[in-house]
Structures are given as C-alpha cells and as structure tokens.
NUKE-217483 format. One record per residue (C-alpha): chain; x, y, z; residue number from 0. Coordinates in steps of 0.2 Angstrom, whole numbers, plus 5000, padded with zeros to 4 digits. Example, Ala and Ser with C-alpha at 12.3 -4.5 7.8 and 13.67 -1.06 7.14 Angstrom:
<atoms>
ATOM chaine   xx   yy   zz num
ATOM      A 5062 4978 5039   0
ATOM      A 5068 4995 5036   1
</atoms>
This chain:
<atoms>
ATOM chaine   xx   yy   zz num
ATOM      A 4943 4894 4997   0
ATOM      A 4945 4912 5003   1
ATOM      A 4950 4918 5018   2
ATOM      A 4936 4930 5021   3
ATOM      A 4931 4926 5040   4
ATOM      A 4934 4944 5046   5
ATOM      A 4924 4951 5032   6
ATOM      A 4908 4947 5033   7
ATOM      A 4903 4959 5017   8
ATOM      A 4915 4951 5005   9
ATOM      A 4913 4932 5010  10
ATOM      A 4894 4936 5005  11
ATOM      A 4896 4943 4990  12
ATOM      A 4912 4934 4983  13
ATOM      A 4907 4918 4991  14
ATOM      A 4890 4920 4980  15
ATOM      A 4898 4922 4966  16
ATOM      A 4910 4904 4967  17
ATOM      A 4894 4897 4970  18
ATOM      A 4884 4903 4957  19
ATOM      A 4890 4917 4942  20
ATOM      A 4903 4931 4945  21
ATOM      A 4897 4948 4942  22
ATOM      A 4906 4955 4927  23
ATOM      A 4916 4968 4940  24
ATOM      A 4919 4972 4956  25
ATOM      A 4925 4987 4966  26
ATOM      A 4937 4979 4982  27
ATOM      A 4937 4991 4994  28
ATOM      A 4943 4992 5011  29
ATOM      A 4959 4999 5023  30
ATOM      A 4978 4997 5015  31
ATOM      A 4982 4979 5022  32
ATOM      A 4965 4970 5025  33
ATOM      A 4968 4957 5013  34
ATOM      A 4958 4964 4996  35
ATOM      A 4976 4961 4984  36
ATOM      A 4978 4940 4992  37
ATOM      A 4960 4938 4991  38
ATOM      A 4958 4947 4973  39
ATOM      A 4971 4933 4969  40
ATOM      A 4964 4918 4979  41
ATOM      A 4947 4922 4969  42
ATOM      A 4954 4923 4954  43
ATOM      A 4960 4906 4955  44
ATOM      A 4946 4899 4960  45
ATOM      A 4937 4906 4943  46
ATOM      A 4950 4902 4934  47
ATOM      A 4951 4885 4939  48
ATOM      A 4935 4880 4937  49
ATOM      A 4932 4862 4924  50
ATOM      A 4952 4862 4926  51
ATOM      A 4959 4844 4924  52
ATOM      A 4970 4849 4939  53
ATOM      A 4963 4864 4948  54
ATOM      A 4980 4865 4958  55
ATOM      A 4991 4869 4944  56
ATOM      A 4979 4884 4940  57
ATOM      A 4977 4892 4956  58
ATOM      A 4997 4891 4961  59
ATOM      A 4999 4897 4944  60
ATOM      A 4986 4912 4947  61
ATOM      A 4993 4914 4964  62
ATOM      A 5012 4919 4956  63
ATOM      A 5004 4929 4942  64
ATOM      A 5009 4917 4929  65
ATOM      A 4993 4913 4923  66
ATOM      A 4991 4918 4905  67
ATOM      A 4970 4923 4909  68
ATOM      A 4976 4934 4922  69
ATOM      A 4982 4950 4919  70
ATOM      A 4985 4963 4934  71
ATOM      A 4987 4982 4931  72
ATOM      A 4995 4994 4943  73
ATOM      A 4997 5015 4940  74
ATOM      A 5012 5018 4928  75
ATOM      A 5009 5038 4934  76
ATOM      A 5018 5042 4949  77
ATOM      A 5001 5048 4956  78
ATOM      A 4989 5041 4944  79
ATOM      A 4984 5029 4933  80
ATOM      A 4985 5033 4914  81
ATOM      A 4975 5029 4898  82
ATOM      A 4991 5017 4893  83
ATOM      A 4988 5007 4907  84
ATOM      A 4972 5001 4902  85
ATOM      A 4971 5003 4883  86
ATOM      A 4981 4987 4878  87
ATOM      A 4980 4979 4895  88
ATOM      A 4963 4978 4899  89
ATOM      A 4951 4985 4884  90
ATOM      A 4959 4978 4869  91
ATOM      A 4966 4960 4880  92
ATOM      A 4948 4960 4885  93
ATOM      A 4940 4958 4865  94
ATOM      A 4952 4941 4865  95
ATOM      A 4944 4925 4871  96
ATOM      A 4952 4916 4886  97
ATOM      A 4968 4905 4881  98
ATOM      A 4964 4892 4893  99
ATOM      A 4951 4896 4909 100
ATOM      A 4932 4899 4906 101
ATOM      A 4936 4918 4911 102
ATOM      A 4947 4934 4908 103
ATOM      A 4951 4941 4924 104
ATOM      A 4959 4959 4925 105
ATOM      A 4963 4964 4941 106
ATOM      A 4966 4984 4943 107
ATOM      A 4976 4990 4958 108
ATOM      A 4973 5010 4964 109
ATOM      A 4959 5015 4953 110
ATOM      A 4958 5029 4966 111
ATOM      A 4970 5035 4957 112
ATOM      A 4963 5034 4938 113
ATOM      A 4963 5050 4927 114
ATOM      A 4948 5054 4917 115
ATOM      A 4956 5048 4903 116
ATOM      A 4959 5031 4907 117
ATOM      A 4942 5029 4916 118
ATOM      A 4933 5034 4898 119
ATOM      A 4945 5021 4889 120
ATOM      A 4935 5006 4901 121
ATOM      A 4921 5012 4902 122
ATOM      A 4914 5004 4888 123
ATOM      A 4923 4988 4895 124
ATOM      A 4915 4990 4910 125
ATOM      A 4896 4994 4903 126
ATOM      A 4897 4981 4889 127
ATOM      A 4909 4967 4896 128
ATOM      A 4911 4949 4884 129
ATOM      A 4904 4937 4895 130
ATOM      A 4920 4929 4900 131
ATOM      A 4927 4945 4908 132
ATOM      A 4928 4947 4926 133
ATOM      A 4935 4965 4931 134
ATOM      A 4942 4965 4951 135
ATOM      A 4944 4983 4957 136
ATOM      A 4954 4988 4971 137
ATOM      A 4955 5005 4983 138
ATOM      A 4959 5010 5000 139
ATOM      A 4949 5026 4995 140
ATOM      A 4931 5021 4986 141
ATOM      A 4925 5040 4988 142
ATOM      A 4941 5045 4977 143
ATOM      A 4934 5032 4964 144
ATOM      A 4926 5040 4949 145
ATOM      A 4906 5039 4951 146
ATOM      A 4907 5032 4933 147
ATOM      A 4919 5020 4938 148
ATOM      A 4911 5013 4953 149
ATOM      A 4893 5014 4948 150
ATOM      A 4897 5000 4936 151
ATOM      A 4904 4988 4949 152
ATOM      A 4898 4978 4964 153
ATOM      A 4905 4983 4980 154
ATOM      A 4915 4972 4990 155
ATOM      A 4918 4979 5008 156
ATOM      A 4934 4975 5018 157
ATOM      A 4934 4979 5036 158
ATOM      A 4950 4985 5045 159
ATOM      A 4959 4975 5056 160
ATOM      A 4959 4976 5075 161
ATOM      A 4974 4982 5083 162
ATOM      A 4974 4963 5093 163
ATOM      A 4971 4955 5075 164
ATOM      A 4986 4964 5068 165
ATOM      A 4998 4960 5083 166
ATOM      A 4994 4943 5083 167
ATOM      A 4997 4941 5065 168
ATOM      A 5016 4949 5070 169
ATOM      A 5019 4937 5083 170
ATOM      A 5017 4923 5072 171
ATOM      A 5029 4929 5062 172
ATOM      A 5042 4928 5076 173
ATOM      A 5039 4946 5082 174
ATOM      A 5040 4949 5101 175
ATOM      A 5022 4956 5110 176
ATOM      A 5028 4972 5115 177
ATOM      A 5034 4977 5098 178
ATOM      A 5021 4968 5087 179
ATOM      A 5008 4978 5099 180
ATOM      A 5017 4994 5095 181
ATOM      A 5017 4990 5077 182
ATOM      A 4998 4986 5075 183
ATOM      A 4995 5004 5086 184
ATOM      A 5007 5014 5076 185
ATOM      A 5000 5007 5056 186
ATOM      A 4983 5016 5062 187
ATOM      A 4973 4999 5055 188
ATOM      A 4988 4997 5040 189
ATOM      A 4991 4980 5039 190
ATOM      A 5003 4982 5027 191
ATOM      A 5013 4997 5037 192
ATOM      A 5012 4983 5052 193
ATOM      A 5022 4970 5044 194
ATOM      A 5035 4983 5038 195
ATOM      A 5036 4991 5053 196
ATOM      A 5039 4975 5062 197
ATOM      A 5051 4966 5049 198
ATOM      A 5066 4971 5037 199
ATOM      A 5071 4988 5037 200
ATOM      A 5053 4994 5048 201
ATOM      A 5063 4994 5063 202
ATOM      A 5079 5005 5057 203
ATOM      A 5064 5017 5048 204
ATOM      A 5055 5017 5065 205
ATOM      A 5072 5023 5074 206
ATOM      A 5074 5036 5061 207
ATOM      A 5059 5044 5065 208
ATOM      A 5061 5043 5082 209
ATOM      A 5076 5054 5080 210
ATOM      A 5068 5064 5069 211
ATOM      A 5056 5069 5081 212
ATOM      A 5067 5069 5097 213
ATOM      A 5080 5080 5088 214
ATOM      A 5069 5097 5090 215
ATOM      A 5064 5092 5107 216
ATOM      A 5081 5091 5114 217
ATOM      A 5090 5104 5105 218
ATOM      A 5099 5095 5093 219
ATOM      A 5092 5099 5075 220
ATOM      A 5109 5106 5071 221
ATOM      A 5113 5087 5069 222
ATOM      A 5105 5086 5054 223
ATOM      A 5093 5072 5060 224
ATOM      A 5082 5072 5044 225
ATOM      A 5096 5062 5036 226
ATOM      A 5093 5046 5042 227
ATOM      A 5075 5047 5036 228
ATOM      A 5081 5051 5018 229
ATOM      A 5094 5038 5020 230
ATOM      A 5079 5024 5024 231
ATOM      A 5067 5031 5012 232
ATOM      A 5084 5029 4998 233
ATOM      A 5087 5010 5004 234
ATOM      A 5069 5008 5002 235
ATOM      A 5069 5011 4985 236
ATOM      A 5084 5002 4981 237
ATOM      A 5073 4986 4988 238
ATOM      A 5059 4990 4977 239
ATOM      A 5070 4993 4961 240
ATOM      A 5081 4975 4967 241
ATOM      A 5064 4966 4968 242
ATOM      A 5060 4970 4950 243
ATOM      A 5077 4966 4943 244
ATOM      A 5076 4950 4950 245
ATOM      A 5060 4945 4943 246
ATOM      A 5064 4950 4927 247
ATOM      A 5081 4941 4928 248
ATOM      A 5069 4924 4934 249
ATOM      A 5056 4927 4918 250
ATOM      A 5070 4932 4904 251
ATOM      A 5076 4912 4908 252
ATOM      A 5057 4908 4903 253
ATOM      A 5056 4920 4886 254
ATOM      A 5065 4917 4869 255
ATOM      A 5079 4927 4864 256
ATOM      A 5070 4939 4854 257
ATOM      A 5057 4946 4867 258
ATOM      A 5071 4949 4880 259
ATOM      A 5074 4967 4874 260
ATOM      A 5054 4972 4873 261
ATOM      A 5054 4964 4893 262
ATOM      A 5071 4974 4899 263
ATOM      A 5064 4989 4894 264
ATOM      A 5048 4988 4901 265
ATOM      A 5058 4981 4919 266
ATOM      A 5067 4996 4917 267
ATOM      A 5053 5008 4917 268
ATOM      A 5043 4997 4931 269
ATOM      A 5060 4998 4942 270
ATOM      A 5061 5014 4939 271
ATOM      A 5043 5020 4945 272
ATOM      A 5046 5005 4960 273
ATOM      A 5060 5016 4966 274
ATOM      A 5054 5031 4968 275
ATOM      A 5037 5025 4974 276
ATOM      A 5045 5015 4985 277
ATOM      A 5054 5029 4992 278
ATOM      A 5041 5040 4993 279
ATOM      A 5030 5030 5005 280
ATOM      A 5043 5026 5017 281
ATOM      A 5048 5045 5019 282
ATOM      A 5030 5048 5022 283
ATOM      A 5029 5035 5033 284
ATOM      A 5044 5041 5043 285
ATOM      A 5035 5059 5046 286
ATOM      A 5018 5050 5051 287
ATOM      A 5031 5041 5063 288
ATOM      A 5038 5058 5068 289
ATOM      A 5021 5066 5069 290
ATOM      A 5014 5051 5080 291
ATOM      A 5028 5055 5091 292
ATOM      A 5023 5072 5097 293
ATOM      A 5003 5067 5096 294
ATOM      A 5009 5050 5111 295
ATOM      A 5017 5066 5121 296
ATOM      A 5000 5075 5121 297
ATOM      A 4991 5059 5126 298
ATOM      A 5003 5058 5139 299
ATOM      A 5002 5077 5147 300
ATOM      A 4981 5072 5145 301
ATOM      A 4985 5058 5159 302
ATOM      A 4980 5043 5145 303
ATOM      A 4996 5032 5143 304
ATOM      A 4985 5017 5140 305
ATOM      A 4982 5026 5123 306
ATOM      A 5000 5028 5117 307
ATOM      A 5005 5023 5101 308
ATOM      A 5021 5020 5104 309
ATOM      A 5019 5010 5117 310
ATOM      A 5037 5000 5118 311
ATOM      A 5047 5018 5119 312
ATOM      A 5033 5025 5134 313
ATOM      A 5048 5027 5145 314
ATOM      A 5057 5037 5131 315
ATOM      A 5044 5047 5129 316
ATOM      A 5041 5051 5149 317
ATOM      A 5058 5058 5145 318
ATOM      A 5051 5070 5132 319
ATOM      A 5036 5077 5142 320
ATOM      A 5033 5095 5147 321
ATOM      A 5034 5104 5131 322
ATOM      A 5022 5116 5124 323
ATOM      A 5012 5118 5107 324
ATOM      A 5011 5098 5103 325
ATOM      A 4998 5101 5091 326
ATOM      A 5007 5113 5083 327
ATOM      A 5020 5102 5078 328
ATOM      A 5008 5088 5071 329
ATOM      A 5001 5101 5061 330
ATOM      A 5019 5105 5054 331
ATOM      A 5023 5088 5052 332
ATOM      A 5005 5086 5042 333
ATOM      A 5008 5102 5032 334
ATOM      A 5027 5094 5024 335
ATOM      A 5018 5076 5021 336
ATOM      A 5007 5086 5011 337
ATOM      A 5019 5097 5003 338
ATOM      A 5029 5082 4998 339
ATOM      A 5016 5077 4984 340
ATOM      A 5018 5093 4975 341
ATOM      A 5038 5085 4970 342
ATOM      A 5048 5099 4981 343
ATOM      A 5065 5096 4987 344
ATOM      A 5062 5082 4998 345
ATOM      A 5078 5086 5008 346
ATOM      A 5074 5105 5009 347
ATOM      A 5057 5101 5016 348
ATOM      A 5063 5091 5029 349
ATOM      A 5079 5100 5036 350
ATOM      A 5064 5116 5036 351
ATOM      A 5053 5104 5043 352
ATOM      A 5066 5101 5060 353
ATOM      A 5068 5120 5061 354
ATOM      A 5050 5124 5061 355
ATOM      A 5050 5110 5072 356
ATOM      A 5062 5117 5084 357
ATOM      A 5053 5135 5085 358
ATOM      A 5037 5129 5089 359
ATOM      A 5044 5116 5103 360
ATOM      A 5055 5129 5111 361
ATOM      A 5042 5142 5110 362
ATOM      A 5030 5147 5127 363
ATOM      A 5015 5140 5126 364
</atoms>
C-alpha cells in the first residue's frame, strides 16, 4: 500500500491505477521531500509484483533497486540530464520484454533538468510506449518540464508538508522540539533539507552559516568565516562520494569477475558527479542559511518573532538587532547563490560575499 494520506491528488490517481491499469507515464510532481522518490518506489513494487508467487520478495527487492524490471535514471550533467542517460537506459531497455514482472518500469529523477536532446531521444518512448512500460516521472519544478515532455504524462500532484508535519516527523527520529521545530521552519517546506538539517552533519552546517552571517554583523569578517561553510560543503561531498563506493564494494561481491571493471568505472564516474553535487547543494544550503539569518532580524525589527525561522537561536539573534539595510544583504546573499551556478570560484565568491556583506551592514540606513 502507499503511503499517500497527505496527498489527496496522488492517492487518486496512483491508487486508481493498482486498482485497475497504469497509465503508460506519469509526471510525479511536488516540493523536494514530500515523498514522490519513496512513493515512486513503493508503487513500483506494487506493479511489479503483481501474479508474484511471493509478492514480498518483489517489492523488498524494488524497494533496494535490485530488481532486474526496474531501472532508475538520475542526470549524469552537473546541471542536466543528457541524451546518454536515456538512450540505453530507458529507449532501447524499454524495446526488451520484462525479465520477470508483467511490467518495465523506468523511473527518471529531475526531468526538469532534461536537455532538448534527451527529451527528443523519449519521446518516441513516451508517444508510442510497449504495453508493459510504465514511465514515473519526477520534479520539484513541473513548469521547468519540457511542454513536450509533460504533455505526454499524467500528473501526479504532491503537496508540501506543514511545518507541524515536518517537525513531527523529526521528533520521531529522536530530535528534541525546539530544534526539529527550527528545522521544519528553516527547509521552507523541504523535507528532505529537514532531515539534514536536524541529523548528521545538518547541525555543524547550520552553525557554519550561522557564523557566516554573524561574522559581518559583528565586525569580524577578517576571520575568514566563509571557511567553515567550504569546509562543510567539502565533507559533504566526501559522504556522497563514500556512499557510492560502498555500494559498489556491496554489488562487486554479487557480479562475476569479468563485469567488475565495466562497474568500477561507471562508480567512478557516478562518485565523482555524487561529490560535487553533493557539495554543491550543501554550500547553497549554507548561504540560504546565511540569507535566512538576516531575513529573522528583519522579522524581528517588524515586531513579529512568532514568525522567526530560526527559532531555537531567537536570543542570538536579539543579540544581532539594530542594524540597517537587511534586505540588502539577503539580496547579496541571493545574488552569490546564483552566481554559484555559472562554476566561479566558489571560495572567491564567498570571501567577496562577507565583504559585500560587511559594507552593506555597516553602512547608514
């Protein structure tokens, strides 16, 4: 069964389709963190294991991506999806009968983020499907979708989770109140930025940027504050890249000898993109973090604490109050995430960032 009781919209649609016959794609869309990758999954298995002699097997097999009718596509680009990642994947895969399952089922992370290319290579895949394909589209942007693309597929609508929602789901992962409240403010609907706010290394990233933000404020830029950002945005990727390696060390006990070259190489390259995209979100996330920081100050000078984001550091930020051009500096915080995108020196951009930072602050309103 799915777990679909906060989204009304996808338990209709997806719950009609276990019932009766599955579309032959679907375009998953909703907020980062509402649940569309675990319910992409948790559907899949439930295709899949339909007419099973033991439906279990099949859907704990789906579930760890071991299933051999299930094949899941993520961007190989660093900020898109290329005509490589579907052309064997999904458009010739999909010309091959099922090997066990009554369906195919490709799932296709960040089509937001799909070139014309690739969209041109499934097209025909998505116009004239076999009848055992099932296509699950994901994206946190449907209006960055191709019109082609999504015009071929069903919606699925995910709605965003509450701020109570996502602090709850913290605190039953051991997290105390006050901070699983302040994670669930400060992700702005991000499930997925919750959790790693409020686990792992989220709370070392979250002093980061606290000190990131503060270090202009107080004078003390000359500190070089923006290195412990790049320092957390570095161990971020290391993670990511660990990750792959381990699960490549896990499959390689599973493959015979001669397929363990073709698989190390293509670890390699996934570890590789893991890394750096890895590390580029968490810097990001730092300067959100940063950004958020000065707009809980202007909340505050506007006499609304109840609307804090940070709302674990409020006597911190009483601390911080009285300077000037707040909006200023969230709009130079906005300016360098943006910047970031176009591959500059990330380091550069931030020490400039602190300095531009530092004027602004200091400056009369």
């Amino acid at each position: 069964m799915l777990a679909l009781d906060h989204h009304p919209h996808a338990q209709a649609v997806l719950g009609a389709a276990l019932k009766d016959s599955p579309a032959h794609a679907y375009l998953l869309h909703g907020p980062a963190g509402s649940g569309k990758r675990d319910v992409a999954r948790a559907f899949a298995g439930e295709l899949l294991s339909r007419g099973a002699k033991d439906p279990d097997n099949v859907k704990v097999r789906a579930g760890h991506g071991s299933h051999p009718d299930l094949t899941w596509v993520t961007p190989s680009g660093a900020h898109e999806m290329l005509r490589r990642d579907v052309d064997e994947a999904i458009v010739a895969a999909a010309s091959h009968t099922p090997f066990e399952a009554p369906h195919r089922i490709f799932v296709l992370e960040r089509v937001d983020v799909m070139n014309d290319e690739a969209a041109n290579a499934l097209l025909k895949t998505l116009e004239e499907p076999p009848s055992y394909v099932v296509l699950l589209l994901l994206t946190d942007r449907p209006t960055q979708v191709l019109p082609t693309i999504a015009s071929r597929c069903q919606p699925v609508r995910f709605d965003p989770p509450t701020t109570d929602q996502l602090a709850h789901t913290l605190e039953m992962k051991g997290i105390a109140p006050d901070t699983a409240q302040a994670a669930a403010r400060l992700s702005l609907g991000d499930g997925e930025k919750a959790v790693r706010l409020a686990l792992g290394d989220g709370p070392k990233l979250r002093q980061a940027a606290e000190q990131f933000a503060r270090a202009p404020l107080n004078g003390s830029v000359g500190e070089k504050p923006w290195r412990a950002i790049l320092d957390r945005a570095k161990q971020a990727g290391a993670d990511a890249k660990a990750e792959i390696e381990a699960q490549l060390k896990e499959e390689l006990q599973f493959l015979p000898k001669k397929e363990h070259k073709r698989r190390e190489t293509e670890f390699t390259e996934r570890a590789r993109r893991a890394d750096r995209r890895a590390a580029t979100q968490a810097l990001d996330h730092a300067l959100q973090l940063a950004g958020l920081w000065y707009r809980d100050l202007a909340v505050l000078e506007a006499g609304a604490p109840e609307l804090v984001f940070h709302s674990d550091r409020l006597g911190t930020l009483q601390q911080d109050q009285g300077k000037p051009n707040l909006h200023r500096a969230q709009e130079l915080v906005d300016d360098t995430r943006a910047r970031l995108i176009l591959n500059v020196s990330e380091e550069l951009a931030c020490e400039a960032l602190a300095y531009r930072l530092e004027a602004a602050l200091s400056r009369t309103a």
